[in-house]
C-alpha positions as CSV (number, residue, x, y, z in Angstrom):
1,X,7.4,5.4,20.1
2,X,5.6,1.9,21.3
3,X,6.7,-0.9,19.1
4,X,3.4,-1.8,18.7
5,X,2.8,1.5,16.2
6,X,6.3,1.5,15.3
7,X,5.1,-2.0,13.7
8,X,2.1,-0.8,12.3
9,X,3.8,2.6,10.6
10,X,6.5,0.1,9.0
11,X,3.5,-2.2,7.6
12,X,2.0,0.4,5.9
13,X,4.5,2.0,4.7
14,X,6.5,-0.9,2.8
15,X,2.7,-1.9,1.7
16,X,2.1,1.7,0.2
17,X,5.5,1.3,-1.2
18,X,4.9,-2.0,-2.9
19,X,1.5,-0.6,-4.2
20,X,2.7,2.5,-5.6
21,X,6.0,0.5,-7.2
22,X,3.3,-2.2,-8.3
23,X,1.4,0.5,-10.1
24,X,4.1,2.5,-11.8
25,X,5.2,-1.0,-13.0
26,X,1.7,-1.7,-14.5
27,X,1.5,1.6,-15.9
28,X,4.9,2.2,-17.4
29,X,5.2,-1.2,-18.4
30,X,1.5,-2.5,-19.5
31,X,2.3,-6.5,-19.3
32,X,0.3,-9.2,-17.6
33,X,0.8,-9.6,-13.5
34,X,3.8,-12.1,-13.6
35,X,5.4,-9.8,-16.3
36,X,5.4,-7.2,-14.0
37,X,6.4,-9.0,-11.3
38,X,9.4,-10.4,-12.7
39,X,10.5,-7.0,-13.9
40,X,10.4,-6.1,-10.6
């Protein structure tokens, strides 16, 4: 595998991780944006 789309796999999967973490966080906790990021 290039590094070039070894690069691009990482990137979106730590940003599909952070969104999917982000929203279980909103959803499980329902708190304002900094609540939830300070949970996290």
């Amino acid at each position: 595998m290039q590094p070039i789309s070894k690069g691009v796999w990482l990137c979106i999967l730590s940003q599909s991780l952070f969104g999917i973490m982000y929203l279980f966080s909103a959803w499980m906790l329902p708190l304002s944006g900094t609540d939830v990021l300070s949970c996290v």
